[in-house]
C-alpha positions in Angstrom: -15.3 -62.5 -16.3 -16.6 -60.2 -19.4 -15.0 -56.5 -19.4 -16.4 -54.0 -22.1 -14.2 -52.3 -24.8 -13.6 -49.3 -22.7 -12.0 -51.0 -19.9 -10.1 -53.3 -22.1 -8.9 -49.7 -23.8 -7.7 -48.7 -20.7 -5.6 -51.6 -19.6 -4.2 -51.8 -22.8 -2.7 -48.4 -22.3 -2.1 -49.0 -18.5 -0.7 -52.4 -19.3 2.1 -50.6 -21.7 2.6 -47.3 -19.3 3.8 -50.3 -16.9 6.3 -52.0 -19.5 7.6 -48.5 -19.4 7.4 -47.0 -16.1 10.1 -46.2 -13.3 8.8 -45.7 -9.7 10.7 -43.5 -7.3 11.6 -44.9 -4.0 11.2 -42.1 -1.2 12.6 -44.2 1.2 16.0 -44.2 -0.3 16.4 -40.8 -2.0 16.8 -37.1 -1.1 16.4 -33.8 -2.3 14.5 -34.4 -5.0 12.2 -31.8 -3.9 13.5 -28.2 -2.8 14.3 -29.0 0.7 16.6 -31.8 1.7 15.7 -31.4 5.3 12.2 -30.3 7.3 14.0 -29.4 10.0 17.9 -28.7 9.2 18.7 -31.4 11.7 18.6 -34.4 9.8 17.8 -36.5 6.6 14.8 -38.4 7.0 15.0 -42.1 6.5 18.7 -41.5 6.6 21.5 -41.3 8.9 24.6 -39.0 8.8 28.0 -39.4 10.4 31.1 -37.2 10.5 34.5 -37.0 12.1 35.3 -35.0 13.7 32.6 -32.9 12.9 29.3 -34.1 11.2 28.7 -32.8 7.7 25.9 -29.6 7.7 22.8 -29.6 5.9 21.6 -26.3 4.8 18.2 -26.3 3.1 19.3 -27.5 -0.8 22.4 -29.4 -0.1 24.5 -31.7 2.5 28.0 -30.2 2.8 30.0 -33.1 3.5 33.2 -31.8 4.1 34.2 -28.1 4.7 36.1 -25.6 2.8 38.3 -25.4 6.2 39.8 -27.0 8.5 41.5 -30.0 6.3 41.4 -33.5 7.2 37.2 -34.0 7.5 35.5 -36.7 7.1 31.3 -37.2 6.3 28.9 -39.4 5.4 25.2 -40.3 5.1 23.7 -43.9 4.7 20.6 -45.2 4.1 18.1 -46.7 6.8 16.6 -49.1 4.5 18.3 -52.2 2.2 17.4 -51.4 -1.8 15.2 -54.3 -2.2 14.9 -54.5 -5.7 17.2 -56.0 -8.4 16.2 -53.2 -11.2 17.3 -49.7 -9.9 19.1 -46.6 -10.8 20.5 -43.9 -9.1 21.6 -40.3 -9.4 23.6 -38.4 -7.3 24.8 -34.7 -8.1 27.5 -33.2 -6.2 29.9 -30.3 -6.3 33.9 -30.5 -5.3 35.3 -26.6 -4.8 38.5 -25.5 -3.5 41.9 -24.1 -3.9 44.6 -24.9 -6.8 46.4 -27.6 -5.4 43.5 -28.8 -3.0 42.6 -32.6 -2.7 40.3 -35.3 -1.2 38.1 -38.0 -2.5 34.4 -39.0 -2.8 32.8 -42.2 -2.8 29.3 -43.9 -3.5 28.7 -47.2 -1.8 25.9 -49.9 -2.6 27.0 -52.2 0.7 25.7 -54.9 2.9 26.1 -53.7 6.3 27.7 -50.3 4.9 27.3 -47.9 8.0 28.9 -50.2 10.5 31.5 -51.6 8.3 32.0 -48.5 6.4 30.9 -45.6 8.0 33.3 -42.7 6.8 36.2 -44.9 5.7 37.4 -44.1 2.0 38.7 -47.0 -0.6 42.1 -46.7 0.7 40.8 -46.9 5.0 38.6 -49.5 4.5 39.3 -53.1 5.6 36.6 -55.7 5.0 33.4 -55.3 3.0 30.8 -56.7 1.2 29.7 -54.5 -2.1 30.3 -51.4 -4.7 32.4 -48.8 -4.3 32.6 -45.7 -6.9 35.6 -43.6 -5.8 35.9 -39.8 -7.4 39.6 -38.5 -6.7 43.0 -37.1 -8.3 44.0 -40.6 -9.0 47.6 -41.0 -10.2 48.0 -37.2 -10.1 45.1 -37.0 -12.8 42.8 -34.4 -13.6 40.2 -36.6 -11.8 39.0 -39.9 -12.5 35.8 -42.3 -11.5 36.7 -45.7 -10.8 34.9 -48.8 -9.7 35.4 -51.5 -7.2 33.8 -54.0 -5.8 34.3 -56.5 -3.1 32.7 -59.8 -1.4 34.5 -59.6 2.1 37.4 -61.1 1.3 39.3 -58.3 0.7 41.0 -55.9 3.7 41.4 -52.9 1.0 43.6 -50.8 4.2 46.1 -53.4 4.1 46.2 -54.2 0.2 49.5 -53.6 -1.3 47.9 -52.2 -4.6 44.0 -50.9 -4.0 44.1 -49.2 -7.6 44.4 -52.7 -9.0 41.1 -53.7 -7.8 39.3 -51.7 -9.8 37.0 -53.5 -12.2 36.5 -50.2 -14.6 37.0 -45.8 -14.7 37.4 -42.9 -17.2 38.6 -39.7 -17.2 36.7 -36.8 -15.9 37.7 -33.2 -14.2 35.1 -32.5 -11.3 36.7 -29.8 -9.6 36.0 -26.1 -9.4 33.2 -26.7 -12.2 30.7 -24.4 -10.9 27.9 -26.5 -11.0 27.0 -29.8 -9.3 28.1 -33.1 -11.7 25.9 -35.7 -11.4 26.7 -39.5 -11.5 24.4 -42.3 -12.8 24.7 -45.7 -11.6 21.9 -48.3 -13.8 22.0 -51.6 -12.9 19.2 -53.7 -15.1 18.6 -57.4 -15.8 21.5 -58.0 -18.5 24.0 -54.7 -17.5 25.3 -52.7 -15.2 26.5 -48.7 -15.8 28.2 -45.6 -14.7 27.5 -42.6 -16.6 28.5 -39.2 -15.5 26.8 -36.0 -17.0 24.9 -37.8 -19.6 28.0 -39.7 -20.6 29.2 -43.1 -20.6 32.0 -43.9 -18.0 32.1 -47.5 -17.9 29.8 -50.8 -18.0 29.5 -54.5 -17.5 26.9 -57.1 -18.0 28.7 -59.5 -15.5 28.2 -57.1 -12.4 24.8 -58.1 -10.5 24.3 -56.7 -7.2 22.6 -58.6 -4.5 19.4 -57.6 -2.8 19.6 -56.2 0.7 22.7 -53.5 0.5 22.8 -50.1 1.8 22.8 -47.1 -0.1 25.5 -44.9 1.0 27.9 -41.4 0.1 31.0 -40.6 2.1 33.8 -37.6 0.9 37.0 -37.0 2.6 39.6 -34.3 2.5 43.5 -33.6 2.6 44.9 -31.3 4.9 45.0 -28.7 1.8 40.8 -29.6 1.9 38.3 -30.1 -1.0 34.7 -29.2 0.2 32.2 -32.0 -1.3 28.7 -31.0 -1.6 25.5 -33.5 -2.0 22.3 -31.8 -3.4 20.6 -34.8 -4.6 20.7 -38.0 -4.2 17.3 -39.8 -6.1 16.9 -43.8 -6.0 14.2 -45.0 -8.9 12.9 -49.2 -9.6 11.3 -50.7 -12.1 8.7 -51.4 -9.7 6.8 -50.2 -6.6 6.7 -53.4 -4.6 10.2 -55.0 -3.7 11.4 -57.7 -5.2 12.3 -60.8 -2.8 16.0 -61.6 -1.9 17.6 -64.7 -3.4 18.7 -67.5 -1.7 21.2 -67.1 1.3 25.1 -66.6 0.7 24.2 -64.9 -2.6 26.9 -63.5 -3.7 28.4 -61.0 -6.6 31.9 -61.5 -7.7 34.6 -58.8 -8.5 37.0 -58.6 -11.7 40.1 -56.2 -12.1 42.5 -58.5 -10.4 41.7 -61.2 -11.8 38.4 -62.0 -9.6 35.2 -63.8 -11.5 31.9 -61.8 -11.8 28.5 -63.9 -12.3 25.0 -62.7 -12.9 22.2 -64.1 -10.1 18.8 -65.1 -10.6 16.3 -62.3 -10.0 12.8 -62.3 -8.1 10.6 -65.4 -7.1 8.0 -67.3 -9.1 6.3 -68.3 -5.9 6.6 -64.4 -5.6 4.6 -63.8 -8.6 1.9 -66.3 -7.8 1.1 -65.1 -4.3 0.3 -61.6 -6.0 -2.1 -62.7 -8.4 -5.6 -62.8 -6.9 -8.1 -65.3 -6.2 -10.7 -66.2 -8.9 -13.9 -64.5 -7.6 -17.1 -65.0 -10.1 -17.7 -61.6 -12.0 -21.0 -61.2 -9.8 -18.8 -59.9 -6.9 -17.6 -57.1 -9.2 -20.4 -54.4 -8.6 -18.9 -51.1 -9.5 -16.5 -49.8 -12.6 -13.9 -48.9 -9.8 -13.6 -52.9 -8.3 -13.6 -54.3 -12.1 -10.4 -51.4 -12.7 -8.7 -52.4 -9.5 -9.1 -55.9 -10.1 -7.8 -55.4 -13.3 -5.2 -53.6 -12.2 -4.0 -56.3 -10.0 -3.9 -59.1 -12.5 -1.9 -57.0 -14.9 0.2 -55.7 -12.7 1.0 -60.0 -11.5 1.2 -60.4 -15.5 4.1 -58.3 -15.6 5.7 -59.1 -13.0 5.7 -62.8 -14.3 6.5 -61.6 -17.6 9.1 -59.8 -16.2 10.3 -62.6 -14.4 10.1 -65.0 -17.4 12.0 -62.4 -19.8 14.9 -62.0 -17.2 14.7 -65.9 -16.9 15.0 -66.0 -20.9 17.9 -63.7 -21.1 20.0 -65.3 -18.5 19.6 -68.6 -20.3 20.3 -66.8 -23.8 23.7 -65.2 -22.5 23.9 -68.4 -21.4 23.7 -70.3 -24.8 25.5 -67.8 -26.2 28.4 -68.0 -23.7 28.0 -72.2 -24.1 28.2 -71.4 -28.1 30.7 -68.8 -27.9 33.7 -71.1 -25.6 32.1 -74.3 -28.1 33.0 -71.9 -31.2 37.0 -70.6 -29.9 37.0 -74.7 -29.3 36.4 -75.8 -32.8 38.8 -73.2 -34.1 40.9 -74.1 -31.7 40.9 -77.9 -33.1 40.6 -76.1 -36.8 43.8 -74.5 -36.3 45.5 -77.3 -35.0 44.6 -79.6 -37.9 45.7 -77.3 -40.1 48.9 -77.2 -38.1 49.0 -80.7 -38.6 49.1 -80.7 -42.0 51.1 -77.9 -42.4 54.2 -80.2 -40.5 53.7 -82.8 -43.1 54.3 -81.0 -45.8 57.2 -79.2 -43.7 58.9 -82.5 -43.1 58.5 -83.8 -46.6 60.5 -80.5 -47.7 63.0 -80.9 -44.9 63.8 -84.5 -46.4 64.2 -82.9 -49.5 66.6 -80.7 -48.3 68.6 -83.5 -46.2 68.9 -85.6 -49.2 69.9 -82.6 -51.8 72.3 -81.6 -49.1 73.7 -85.6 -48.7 74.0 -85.6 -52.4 75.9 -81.9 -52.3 78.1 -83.3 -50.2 79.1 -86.8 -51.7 79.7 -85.0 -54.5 81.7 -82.1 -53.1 83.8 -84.6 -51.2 84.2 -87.1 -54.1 85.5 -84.1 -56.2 88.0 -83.1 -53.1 89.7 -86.3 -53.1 90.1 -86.9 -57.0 91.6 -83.2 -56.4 94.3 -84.6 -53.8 94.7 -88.1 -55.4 95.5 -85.6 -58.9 97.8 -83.4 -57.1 99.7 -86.6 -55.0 100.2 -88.6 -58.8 102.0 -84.9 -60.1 104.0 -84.2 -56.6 105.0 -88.1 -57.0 106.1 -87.7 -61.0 107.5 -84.2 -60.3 110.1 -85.8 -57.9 110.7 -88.9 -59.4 111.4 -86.8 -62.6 113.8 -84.6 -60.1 115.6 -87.4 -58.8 116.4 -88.8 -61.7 117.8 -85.5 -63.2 120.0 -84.7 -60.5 120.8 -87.7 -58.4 124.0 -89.6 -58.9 124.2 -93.2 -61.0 124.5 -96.2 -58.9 127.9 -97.6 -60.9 129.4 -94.2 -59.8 128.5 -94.8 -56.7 130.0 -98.5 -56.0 133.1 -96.6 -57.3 133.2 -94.5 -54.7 132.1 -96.9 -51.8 135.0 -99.2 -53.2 137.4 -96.9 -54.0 137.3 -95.5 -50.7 137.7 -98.9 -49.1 141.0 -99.6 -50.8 142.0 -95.7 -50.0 141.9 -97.2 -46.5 143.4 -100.5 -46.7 146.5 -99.0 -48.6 146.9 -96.3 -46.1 146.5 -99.1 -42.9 149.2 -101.3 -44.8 151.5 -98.3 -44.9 151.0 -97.3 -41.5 152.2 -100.9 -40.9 155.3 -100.8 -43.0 156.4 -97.8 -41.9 156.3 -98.8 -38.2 158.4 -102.1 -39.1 161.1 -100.1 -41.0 161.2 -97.9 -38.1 164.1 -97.7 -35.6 163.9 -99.8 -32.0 163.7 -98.0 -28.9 165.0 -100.0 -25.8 164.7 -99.4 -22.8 
């Protein structure tokens, strides 16, 4: 088929307005126009809940909870599953009420939200499957926005810490602002974000979001009641036609407490080829208007598939560079090591060094300690040999005294005897 410059002109500049467009989704957003309601009765293509009273809808916003009585709940969900993997979100709310007032509000992206979650908060929830962006006091704070997120294993009502499931949050005062704050949620191909009034709150590009959940926005109050007002609430996707779910039991995973996240696959190749259209010879073309909308068709196939094929590039480049990254902290893992090896060689050389300077220290020290006592023995031994000799008595004076005593006793014994002969008899 043959196309003249003009309409080549054309899809050129169509074919980059699509690379850069953002389709809103009607089915899944509200107030973007001046009314929320027709009718001041309900939402369309949503539902609202409330307990025990439903929240109100006046003509430019959805009062959720009351400024009185206390202890409200409200919420409004969605009717239709968010069917693509490319969206974003804004919601703009108000929170108003007295000094020491307090409650919470909360933005789901949940499979199955409305029966499962209906008007529950973070903390009155047991088991589902999906996002959660909580907007409270937390911790006695200013205010805070915090993320969590959940794949149905987790009974959050009966959790012993539910603040330590979330995966990310900042800082951010929403009360008594006097205007309406508004919360973006992005979730593209390689990222996922929060930003609130034009800042950055938090992001991840391990968070993907499955296809088929429920949009949905909940508030609750304390006895001492917030009132949470909703006066937008605008769903955008890269594309207008849905994108088709993955395969069954896709799941997302959550991280705070230590719980893996993982990326999934987005779209369908076989998608992409059923939209392209059938060859049909240029003949069949009569009229400018078929040649556009036949062009239009093709290009809007291409870019789906190039879509497709870019999203399939970057998951396998994060993945190359995730392989490369855990093949890098690996060889400096082995680098550091070596080097550690090497180091203790050099420390053991140095440490038999030591041992044998110490060995020799102390041969020495000891060798020196006994000369010491075998010098000070030889003096001691001299000293009282030299002492003895000075004052001790000579050995011939001594005899003379052994033998002199000996005949001192003899003479006295042969005394004794004499005497006792001489002596006068007694008889009897």
């Amino acid at each position: 088929m043959y196309f003249s410059k003009t309409p080549l002109t054309l899809a050129s500049a169509f074919l980059f307005a699509s690379a850069q467009a953002t389709y809103l989704n009607p089915d899944l957003s509200f107030g973007q126009e001046d009314k929320i309601s027709p009718n001041l009765r309900a939402v369309p293509n949503f539902h609202i809940i409330g307990n025990p009273n439903p929240p109100e809808i006046l003509s430019n916003k959805l009062v959720l909870t009351p400024p009185a009585p206390g202890n409200q709940r409200g919420a409004i969900w969605a009717e239709k599953p968010l069917m693509h993997s490319s969206w974003s979100v804004d919601v703009d709310f108000r929170a108003t009420g007295p000094e020491r007032g307090g409650g919470n509000f909360m933005l789901y992206l949940a499979k199955n939200g409305r029966e499962e979650i209906g008007t529950a908060s973070i903390y009155t929830v047991g088991r589902f499957d999906g996002l959660a962006l909580v907007v409270d006091q937390y911790a006695g704070s200013g205010g805070s926005i915090r993320g969590f997120l959940n794949d149905g294993s987790t009974e959050y009502k009966s959790h012993h810490s539910v603040d330590s499931l979330a995966f990310g949050h900042c800082e951010y005062s929403y009360r008594n602002l006097g205007r309406p704050s508004r919360i973006a949620v992005r979730q593209s191909p390689d990222s996922f974000s929060v930003d609130v009034d034009g800042r950055r709150c938090f992001d991840s590009p391990k968070i993907k979001i499955p296809l088929g959940y429920y949009f949905g926005v909940s508030a609750a109050s304390a006895e001492n009641p917030d009132s949470f007002e909703v006066f937008r609430f605008v769903t955008t996707t890269d594309s207008h036609t849905p994108d088709v779910a993955g395969q069954p039991g896709e799941q997302f995973a959550a991280a705070p407490d230590n719980q893996a996240q993982a990326q999934q696959p987005i779209g369908n190749t076989q998608n992409t080829e059923r939209d392209i259209p059938e060859e049909a010879p240029a003949s069949k073309y009569t009229s400018s208007d078929a040649q556009f909308a036949d062009l239009h068709n093709r290009l809007q196939a291409m870019m789906r598939a190039f879509s497709l094929q870019t999203q399939a590039f970057q998951t396998y480049q994060q993945q190359s560079n995730s392989r490369q990254e855990t093949l890098l902290q690996r060889i400096t893992a082995i680098e550091a090591s070596v080097k550690q090896q090497e180091g203790t060689a050099k420390v053991l050389k140095d440490i038999q060094a030591d041992v044998r300077q110490t060995k020799a220290d102390l041969h020495n020290a000891l060798d020196q300690h006994v000369a010491g006592l075998k010098s000070a023995v030889r003096e001691g031994h001299t000293s009282v040999l030299g002492t003895l000799a000075n004052t001790g008595t000579g050995l011939g004076k001594l005899i003379f005294v052994v033998l002199g005593s000996q005949a001192l006793l003899v003479g006295a014994f042969v005394l004794y005897k004499r005497r006792k002969a001489n002596g006068p008899k007694k008889y009897l």
